[in-house]
C-alpha positions as CSV (number, residue, x, y, z in Angstrom):
1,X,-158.0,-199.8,128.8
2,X,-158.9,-197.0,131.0
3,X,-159.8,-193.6,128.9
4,X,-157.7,-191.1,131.4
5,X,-160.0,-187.8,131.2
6,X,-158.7,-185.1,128.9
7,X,-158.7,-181.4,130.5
8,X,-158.6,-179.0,127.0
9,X,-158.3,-175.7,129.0
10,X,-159.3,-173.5,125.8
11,X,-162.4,-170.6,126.2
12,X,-165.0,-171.3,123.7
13,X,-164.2,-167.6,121.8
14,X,-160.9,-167.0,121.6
15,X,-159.5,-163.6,122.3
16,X,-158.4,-161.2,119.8
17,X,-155.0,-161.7,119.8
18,X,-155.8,-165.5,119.5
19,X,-157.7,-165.3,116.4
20,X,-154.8,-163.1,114.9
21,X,-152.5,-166.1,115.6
22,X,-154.4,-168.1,114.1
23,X,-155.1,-165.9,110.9
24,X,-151.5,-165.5,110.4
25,X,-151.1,-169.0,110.9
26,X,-153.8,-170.2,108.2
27,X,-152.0,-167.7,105.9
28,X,-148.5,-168.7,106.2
29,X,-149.7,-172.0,106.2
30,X,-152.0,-171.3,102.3
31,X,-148.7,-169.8,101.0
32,X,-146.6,-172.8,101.6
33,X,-149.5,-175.0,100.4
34,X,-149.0,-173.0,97.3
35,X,-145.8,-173.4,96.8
36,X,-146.1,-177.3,97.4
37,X,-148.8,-177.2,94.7
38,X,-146.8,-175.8,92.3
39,X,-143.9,-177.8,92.8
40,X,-146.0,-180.9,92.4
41,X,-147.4,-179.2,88.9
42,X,-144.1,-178.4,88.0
43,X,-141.7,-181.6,89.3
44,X,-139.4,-184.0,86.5
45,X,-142.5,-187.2,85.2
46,X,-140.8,-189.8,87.3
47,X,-141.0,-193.9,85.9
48,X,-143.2,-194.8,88.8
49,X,-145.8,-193.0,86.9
50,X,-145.9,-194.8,83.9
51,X,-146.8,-197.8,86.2
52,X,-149.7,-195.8,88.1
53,X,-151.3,-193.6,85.7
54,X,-151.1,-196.0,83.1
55,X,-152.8,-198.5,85.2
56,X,-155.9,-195.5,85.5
57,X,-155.7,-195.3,81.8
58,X,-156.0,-198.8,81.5
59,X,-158.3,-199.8,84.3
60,X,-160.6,-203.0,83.2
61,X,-161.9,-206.4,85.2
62,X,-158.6,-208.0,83.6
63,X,-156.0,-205.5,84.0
64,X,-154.1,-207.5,86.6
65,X,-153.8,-210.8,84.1
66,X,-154.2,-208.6,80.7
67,X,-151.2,-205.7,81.5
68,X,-149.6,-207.2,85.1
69,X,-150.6,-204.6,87.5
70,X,-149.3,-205.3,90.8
71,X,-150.5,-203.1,93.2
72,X,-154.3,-203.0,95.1
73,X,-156.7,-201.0,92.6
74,X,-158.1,-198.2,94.7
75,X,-155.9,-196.2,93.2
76,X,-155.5,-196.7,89.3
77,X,-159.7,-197.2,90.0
78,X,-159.7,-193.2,90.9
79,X,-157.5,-192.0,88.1
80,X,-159.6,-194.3,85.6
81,X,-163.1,-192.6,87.1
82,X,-161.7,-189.0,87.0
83,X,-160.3,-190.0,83.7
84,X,-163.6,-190.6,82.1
85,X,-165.5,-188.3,83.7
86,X,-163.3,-185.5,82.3
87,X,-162.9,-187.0,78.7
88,X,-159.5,-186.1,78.6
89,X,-156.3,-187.5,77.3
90,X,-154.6,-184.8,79.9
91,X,-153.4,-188.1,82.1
92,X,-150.4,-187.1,83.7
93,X,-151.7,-183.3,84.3
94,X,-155.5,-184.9,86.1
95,X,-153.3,-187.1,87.6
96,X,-151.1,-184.4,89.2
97,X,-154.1,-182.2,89.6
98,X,-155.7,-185.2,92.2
99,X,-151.9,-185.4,94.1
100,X,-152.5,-181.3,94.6
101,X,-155.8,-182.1,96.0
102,X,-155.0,-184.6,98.1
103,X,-152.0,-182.0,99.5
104,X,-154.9,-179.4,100.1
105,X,-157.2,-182.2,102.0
106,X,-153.8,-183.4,104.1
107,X,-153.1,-179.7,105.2
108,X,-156.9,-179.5,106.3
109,X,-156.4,-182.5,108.2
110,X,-153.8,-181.5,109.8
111,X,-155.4,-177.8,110.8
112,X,-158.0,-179.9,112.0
113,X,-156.1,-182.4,114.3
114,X,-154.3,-179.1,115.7
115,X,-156.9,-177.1,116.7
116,X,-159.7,-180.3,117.3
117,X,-157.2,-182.9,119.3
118,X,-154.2,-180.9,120.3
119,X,-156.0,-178.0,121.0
120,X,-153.3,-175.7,120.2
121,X,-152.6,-173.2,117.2
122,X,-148.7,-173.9,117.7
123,X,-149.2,-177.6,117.7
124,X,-151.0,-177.2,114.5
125,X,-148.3,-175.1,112.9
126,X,-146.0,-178.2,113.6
127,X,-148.2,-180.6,112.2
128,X,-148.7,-178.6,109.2
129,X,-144.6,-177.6,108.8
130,X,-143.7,-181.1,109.5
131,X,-146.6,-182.1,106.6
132,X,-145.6,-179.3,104.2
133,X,-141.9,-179.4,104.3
134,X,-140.9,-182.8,105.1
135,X,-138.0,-183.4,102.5
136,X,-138.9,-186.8,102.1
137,X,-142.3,-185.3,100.9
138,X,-141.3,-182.6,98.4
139,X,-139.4,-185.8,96.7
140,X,-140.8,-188.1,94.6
141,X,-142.6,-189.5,97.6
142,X,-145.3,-187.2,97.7
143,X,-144.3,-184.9,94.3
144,X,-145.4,-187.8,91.7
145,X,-148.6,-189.3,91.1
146,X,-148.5,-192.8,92.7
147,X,-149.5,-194.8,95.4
148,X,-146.8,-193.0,97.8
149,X,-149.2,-189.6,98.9
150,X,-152.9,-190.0,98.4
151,X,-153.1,-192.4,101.7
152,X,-151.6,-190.1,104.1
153,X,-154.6,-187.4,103.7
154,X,-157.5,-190.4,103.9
155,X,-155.4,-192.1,106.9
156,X,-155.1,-188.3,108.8
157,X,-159.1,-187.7,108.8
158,X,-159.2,-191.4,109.3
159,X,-157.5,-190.6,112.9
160,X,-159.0,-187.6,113.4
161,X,-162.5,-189.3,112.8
162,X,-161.1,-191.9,114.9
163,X,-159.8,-190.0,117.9
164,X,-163.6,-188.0,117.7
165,X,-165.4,-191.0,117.8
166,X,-163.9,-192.1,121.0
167,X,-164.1,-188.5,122.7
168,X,-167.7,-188.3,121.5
169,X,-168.8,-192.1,123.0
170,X,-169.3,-193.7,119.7
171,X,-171.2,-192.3,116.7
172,X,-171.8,-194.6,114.5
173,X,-171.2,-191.5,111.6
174,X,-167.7,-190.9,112.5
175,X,-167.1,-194.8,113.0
176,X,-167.9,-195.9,109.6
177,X,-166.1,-192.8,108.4
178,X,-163.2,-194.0,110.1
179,X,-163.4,-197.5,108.8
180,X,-164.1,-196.3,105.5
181,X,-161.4,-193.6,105.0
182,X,-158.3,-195.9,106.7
183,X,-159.7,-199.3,104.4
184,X,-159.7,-196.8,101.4
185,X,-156.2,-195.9,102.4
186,X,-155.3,-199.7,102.6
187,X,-156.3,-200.3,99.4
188,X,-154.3,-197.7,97.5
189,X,-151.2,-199.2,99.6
190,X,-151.3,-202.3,100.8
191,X,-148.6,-201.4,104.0
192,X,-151.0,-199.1,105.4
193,X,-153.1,-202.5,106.2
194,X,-151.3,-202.5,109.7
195,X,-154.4,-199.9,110.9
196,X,-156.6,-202.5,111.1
197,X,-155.8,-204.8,113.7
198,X,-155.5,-201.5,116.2
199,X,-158.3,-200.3,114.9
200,X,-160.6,-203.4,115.2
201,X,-159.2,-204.0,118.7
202,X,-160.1,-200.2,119.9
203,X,-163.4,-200.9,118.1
204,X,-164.0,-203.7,120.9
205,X,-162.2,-201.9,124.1
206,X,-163.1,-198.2,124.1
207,X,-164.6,-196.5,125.6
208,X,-164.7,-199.0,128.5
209,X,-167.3,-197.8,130.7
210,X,-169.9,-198.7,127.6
211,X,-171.1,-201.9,127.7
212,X,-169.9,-204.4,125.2
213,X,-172.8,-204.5,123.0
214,X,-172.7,-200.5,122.8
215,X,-169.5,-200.7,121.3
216,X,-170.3,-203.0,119.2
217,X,-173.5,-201.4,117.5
218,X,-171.5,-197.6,117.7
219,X,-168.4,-198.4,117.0
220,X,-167.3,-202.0,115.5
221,X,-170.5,-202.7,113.5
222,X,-170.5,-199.6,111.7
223,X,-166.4,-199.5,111.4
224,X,-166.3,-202.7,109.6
225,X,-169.6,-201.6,107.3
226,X,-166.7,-198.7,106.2
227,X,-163.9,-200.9,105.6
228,X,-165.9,-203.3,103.9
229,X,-166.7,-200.7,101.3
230,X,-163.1,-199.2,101.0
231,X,-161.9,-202.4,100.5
232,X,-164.6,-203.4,97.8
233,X,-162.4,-202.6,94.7
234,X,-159.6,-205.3,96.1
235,X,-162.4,-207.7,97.5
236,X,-163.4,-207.7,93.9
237,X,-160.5,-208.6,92.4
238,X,-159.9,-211.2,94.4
239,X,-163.3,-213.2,94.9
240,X,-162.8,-213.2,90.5
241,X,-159.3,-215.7,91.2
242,X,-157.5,-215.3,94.3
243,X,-154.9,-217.4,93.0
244,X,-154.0,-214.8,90.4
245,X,-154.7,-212.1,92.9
246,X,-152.0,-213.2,95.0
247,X,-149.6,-213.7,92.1
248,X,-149.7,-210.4,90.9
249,X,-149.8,-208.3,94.3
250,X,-147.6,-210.4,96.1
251,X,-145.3,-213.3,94.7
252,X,-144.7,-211.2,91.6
253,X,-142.6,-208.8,94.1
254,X,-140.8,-211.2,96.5
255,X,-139.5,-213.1,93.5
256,X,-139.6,-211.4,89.9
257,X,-138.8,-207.7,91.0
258,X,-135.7,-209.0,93.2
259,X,-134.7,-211.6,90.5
260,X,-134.3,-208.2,88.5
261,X,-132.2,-206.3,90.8
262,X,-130.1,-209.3,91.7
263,X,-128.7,-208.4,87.8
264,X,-128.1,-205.1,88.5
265,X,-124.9,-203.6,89.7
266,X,-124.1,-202.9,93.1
267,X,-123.6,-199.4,93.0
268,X,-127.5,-199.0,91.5
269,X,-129.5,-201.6,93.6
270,X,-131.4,-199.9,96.6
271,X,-131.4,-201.5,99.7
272,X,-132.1,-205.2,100.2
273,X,-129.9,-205.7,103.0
274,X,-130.8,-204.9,106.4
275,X,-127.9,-202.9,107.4
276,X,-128.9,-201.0,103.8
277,X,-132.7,-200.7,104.9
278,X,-131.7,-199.1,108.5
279,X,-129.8,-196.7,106.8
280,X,-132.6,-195.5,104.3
281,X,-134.9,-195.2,107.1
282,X,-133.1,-193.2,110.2
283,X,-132.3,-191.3,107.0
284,X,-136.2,-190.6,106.5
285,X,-136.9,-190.8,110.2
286,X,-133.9,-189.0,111.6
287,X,-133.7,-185.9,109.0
288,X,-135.2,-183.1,108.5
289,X,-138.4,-182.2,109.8
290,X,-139.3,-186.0,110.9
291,X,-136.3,-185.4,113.3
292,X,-137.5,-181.8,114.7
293,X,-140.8,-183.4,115.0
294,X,-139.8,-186.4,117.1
295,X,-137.9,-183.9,119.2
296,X,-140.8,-181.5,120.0
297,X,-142.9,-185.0,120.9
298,X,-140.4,-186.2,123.4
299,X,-140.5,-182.8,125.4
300,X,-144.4,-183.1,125.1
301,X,-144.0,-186.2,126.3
302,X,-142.0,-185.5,129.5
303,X,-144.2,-182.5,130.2
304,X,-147.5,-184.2,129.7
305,X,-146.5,-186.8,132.2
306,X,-147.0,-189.6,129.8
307,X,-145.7,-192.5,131.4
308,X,-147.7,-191.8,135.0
309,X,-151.1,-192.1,132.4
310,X,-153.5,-194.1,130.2
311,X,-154.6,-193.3,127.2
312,X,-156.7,-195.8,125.4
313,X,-156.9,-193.6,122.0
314,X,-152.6,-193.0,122.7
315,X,-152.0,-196.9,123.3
316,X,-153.9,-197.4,119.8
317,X,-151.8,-194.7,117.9
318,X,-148.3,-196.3,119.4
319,X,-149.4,-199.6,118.3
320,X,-150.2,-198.5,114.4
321,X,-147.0,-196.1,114.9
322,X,-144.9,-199.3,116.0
323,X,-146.2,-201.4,113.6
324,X,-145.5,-199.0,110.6
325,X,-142.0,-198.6,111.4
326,X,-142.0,-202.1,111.3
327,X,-143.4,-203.3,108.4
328,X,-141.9,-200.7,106.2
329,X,-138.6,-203.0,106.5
330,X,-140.9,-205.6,104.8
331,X,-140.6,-204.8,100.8
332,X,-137.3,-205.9,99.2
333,X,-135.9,-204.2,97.8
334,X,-136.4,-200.9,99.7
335,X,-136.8,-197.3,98.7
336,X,-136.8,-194.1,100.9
337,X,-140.8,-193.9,100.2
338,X,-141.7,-197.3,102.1
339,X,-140.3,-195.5,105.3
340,X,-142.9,-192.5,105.2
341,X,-145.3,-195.1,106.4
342,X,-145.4,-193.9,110.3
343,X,-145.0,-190.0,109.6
344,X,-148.9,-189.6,109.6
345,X,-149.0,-191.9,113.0
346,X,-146.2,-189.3,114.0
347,X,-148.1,-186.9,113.8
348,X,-150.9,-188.3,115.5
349,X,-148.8,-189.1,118.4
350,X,-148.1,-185.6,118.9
351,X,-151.3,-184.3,118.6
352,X,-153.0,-186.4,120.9
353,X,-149.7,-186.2,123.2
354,X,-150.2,-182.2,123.2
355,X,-153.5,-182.2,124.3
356,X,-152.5,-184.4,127.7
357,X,-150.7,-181.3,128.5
358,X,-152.7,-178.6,130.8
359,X,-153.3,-175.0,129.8
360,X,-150.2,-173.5,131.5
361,X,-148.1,-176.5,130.5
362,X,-149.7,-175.9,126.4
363,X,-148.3,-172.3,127.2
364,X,-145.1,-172.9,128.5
365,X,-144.9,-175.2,125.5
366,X,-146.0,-172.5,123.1
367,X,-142.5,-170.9,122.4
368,X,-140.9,-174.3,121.5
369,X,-143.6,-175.2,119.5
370,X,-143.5,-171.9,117.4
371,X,-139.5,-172.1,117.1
372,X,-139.8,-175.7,115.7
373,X,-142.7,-174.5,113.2
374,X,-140.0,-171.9,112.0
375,X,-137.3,-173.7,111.8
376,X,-138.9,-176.8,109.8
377,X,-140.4,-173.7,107.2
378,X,-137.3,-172.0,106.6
379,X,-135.8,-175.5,106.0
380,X,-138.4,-176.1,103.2
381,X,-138.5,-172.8,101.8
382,X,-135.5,-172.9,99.5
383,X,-136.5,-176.2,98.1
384,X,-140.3,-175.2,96.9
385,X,-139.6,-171.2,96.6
386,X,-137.9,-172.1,93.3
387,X,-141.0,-174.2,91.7
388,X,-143.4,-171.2,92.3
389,X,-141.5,-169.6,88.9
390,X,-142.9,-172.1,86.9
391,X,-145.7,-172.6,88.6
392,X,-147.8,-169.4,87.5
393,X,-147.1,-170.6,83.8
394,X,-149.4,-173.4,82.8
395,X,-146.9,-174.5,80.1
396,X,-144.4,-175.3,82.2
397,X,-146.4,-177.7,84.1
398,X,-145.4,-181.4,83.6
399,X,-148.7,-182.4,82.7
400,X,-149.0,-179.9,79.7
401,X,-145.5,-180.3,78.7
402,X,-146.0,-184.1,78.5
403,X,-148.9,-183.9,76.6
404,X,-147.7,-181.3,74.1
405,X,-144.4,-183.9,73.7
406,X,-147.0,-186.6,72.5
407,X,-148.4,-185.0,70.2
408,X,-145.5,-183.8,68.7
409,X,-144.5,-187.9,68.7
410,X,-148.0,-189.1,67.1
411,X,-147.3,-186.1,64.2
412,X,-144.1,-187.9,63.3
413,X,-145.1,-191.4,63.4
414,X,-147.3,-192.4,60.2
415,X,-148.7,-196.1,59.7
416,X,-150.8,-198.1,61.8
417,X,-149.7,-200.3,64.5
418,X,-148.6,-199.7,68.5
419,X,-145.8,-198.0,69.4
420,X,-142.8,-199.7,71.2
421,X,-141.4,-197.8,74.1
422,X,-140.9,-198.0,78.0
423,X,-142.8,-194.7,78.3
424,X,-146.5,-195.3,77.4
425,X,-147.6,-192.0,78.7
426,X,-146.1,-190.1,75.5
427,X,-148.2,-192.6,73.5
428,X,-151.5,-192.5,75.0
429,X,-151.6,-189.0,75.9
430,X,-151.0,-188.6,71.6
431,X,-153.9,-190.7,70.9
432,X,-151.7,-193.8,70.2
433,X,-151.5,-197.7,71.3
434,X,-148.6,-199.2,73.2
435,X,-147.8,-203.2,73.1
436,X,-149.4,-204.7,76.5
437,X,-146.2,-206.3,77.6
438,X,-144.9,-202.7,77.9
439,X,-148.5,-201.1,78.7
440,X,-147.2,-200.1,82.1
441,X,-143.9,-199.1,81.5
442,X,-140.6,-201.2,81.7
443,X,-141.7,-202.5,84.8
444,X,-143.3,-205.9,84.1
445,X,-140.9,-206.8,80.8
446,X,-137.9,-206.3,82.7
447,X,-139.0,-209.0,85.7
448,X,-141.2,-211.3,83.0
449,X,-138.1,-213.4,82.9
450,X,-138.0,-214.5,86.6
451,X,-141.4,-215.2,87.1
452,X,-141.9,-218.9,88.0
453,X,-142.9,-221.1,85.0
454,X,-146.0,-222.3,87.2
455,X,-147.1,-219.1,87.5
456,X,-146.8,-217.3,83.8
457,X,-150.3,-219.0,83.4
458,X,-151.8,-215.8,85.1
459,X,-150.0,-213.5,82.6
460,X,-151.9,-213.3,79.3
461,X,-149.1,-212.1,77.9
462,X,-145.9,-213.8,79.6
463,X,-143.0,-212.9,76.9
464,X,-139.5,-212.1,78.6
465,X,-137.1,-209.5,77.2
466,X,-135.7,-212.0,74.4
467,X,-138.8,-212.6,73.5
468,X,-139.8,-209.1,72.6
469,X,-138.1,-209.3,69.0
470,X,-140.5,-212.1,67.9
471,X,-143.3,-209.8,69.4
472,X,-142.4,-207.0,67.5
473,X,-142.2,-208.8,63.9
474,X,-145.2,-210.6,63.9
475,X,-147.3,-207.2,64.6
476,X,-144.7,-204.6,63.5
477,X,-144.3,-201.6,65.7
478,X,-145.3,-198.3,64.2
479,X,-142.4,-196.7,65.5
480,X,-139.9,-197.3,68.5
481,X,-139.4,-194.6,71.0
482,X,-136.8,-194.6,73.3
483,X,-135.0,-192.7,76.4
484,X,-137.2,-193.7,79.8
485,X,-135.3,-196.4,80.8
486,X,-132.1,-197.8,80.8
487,X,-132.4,-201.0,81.0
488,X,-135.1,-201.8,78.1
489,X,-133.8,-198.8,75.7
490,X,-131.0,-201.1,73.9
491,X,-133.2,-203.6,73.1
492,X,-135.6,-201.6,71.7
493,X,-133.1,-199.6,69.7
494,X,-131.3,-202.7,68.2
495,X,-134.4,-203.9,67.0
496,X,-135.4,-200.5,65.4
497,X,-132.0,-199.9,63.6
498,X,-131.4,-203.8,62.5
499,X,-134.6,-203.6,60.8
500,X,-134.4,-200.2,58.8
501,X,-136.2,-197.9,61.3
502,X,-135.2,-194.3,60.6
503,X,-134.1,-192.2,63.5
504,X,-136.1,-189.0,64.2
505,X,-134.4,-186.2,66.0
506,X,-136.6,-185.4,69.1
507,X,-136.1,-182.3,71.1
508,X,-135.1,-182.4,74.8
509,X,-137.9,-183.2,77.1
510,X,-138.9,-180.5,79.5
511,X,-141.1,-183.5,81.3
512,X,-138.1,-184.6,82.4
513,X,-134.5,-183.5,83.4
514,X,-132.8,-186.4,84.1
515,X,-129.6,-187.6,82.3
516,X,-132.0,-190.7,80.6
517,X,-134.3,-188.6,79.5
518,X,-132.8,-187.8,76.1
519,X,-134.9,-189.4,73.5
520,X,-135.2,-190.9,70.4
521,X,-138.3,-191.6,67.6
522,X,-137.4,-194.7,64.8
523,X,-140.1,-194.5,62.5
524,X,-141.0,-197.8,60.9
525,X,-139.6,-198.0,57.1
526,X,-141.8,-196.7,54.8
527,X,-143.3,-194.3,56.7
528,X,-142.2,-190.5,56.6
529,X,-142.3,-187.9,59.6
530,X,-145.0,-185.3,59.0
């Protein structure tokens, strides 16, 4: 591929009136960061985060047989090394805490790919809006602490240390960097594992007027050197039993998790169905700030001239753009998260789009690009203006308020034993011990009954639903706490009320203010609430 030279029109000081642009711009832009920081602080503990945090709190070699986590480790790995560096029991609250950081470390990213690729302080007030005020962002997509956010920020310098590479003739700094930033990406999402075929393939190609074994020593040896160590935490886990490995990160979601939603009714499954799956994503792609976006890049497009031109680094970003989209149809059953895959690409696209663009075309462009900044803002301000309330108030922050419920639960509970519940978080965060086939939340139990009787070899602890009663009398349950999910609650309660457990009035959660989220403590027989 033929590198078509770039032409970036811009004076190396900018004049006055440019640096007030851009002052303005870094301002506006630290306010609405603000605003999405508190709103992460401040949004509903979601179920998804029983499964991730947990998996931090309970990060060991044998966590994937031992508790049935299902996901790569990179991520439950950094919440179990902040964790224990801190000492704390504050899980969902250091959880939260990393999610605001990795909002801070995607808004630099995006700063940086606006001013370094696109070359344009308008450009970079799109990237950031688009970024900041995505709805399908300020969701549980990018509000809660999972495996949704963290990647975009590490795969946004990945690009940008990718993009630099290439401009710069290979240095073998930014080439390991980019490797190592897009493999540690991969391995806190598995989908995002569509970068690397691209990426090894630009490794080879670009730029092409170096000879072959240049790009090899600047660019692919030190690229795969990165990966290698990004990916060490899932190459680990599976040199110990790959069979298991792909049991648990792979079978256990193509046949156990839709075994369970094949039960549920209609009007609750998400989409399995193709027809169901478009419609989730042109709502993600085609909404919001995605759509304004995808407009502003199509009248880059036609002014940059992009079809008359080759662009190695362009061809590369298409091809991972392309091959998100595509892939996020993959999981079934499908949730408006697995879509967000290409918006980082997206963004990408644009940036390196923009920068094809001359200096007068850049300034023509200038007026659109500051309308569509605007208008994607004003969008998102009514939906975070409302968290910044809570926000300045430390105890209104989910992570506080979940702790400060758990302790409230470990005062009332008395007696040894674990405590049997779908929401481990208000157990561990009070000090106390959860059964491991509930360890992560109601997410393994619920599916333990469709796993393939060849395969419940690689659970240590394989019991199904209507096994959990035996469970629970041969080591008793210090107390049964109910009200995270709907479709484990009954059981548990039956069990606690047929076998004299005494109910416990809890007051409303303020982690949580959905219509499950009302709860209830059965203290074991014999025991009395403090």
């Amino acid at each position: 591929m033929q590198d078509a030279p770039i032409i970036v029109a811009e004076s190396p000081r900018p004049s006055v009136s440019e640096q007030r642009v851009r002052f303005i711009t870094v301002m506006i832009a630290c306010g609405a960061l603000l605003l999405v920081i508190a709103r992460v602080l401040t949004f509903p503990l979601k179920r998804d985060e029983q499964f991730y945090i947990m998996g931090g709190v309970l990060f060991s070699p044998g966590m994937y047989e031992n508790f049935g986590f299902s996901h790569l480790p990179n991520l439950p790995l950094l919440f179990s090394i902040v964790f224990d560096a801190l000492g704390t029991t504050h899980y969902v609250l250091v959880a939260r805490l990393i999610i605001a950081v990795g909002w801070i470390a995607a808004t630099l990213a995006a700063w940086r790919i606006g001013r370094d690729i696109a070359g344009s302080t308008s450009a970079a007030a799109i990237i950031m809006a688009a970024l900041l005020f995505n709805p399908v962002f300020l969701d549980q997509t990018g509000m809660a602490a999972t495996n949704n956010f963290l990647p975009v920020p590490l795969i946004l310098w990945g690009l940008w240390a990718f993009v630099r590479l290439v401009d710069e003739g290979g240095q073998p700094k930014l080439a390991f960097l980019t490797g190592l930033l897009l493999a540690t990406a991969a391995g806190m999402k598995a989908n995002y594992a569509v970068v690397i075929a691209p990426m090894g393939a630009a490794a080879l190609l670009m730029p092409a007027q170096l000879p072959w074994r240049q790009r090899l020593v600047r660019f692919a040896l030190p690229m795969a050197v990165g990966a290698i160590i990004g990916l060490l935490p899932t190459l680990y886990f599976l040199a110990q039993d790959p069979a298991s490995f792909f049991v648990h990160t792979v079978s256990f979601h193509r046949g156990p998790q839709l075994g369970f939603w094949s039960q549920i009714s209609r009007e609750a499954v998400p989409a399995i169905t193709p027809r169901a799956k478009f419609i989730v994503a042109s709502g993600v792609w085609l909404g919001g700030a995605s759509l304004v976006l995808i407009a502003v890049l199509i009248y880059s497009a036609v002014q940059a001239r992009l079809l008359r031109s080759r662009d190695g680094i362009l061809a590369t970003l298409l091809a991972m753009l392309f091959l998100a989209a595509a892939i996020s149809f993959v999981p079934t059953p499908a949730f408006s998260q697995y879509y967000t895959l290409p918006i980082p690409f997206l963004l990408m696209v644009f940036a390196v789009t923009v920068r094809r663009m001359s200096a007068a075309e850049r300034a023509l462009a200038a007026p659109v690009f500051w309308s569509a900044a605007g208008a994607i803002t004003l969008a998102g301000i009514p939906v975070t203006l409302p968290s910044l309330l809570d926000g300045v108030r430390p105890q209104r922050w989910t992570g506080i308020a979940v702790h400060r419920e758990a302790e409230k639960i470990a005062a009332l509970v008395q007696g040894p034993g674990p405590i049997a519940t779908a929401g481990p978080l208000h157990v561990a965060e009070g000090g106390g011990s959860v059964y491991p086939q509930l360890a992560l939340g109601p997410f393994v139990l619920r599916a333990m009954e469709f796993v393939p009787a060849n395969e419940r070899a690689y659970f240590r602890h394989p019991e199904s639903r209507a096994a959990m009663d035996e469970v629970f009398r041969q080591a008793r349950p210090a107390a049964v706490l109910t009200g995270f999910d709907a479709t484990l609650d009954p059981g548990l309660a039956a069990f606690a009320i047929k076998t004299g457990y005494r109910a416990v009035a809890l007051p409303p959660r303020r982690s949580g203010r959905e219509d499950r989220d009302g709860s209830v403590l059965y203290v074991r027989p014999g025991g009395a609430a403090r």
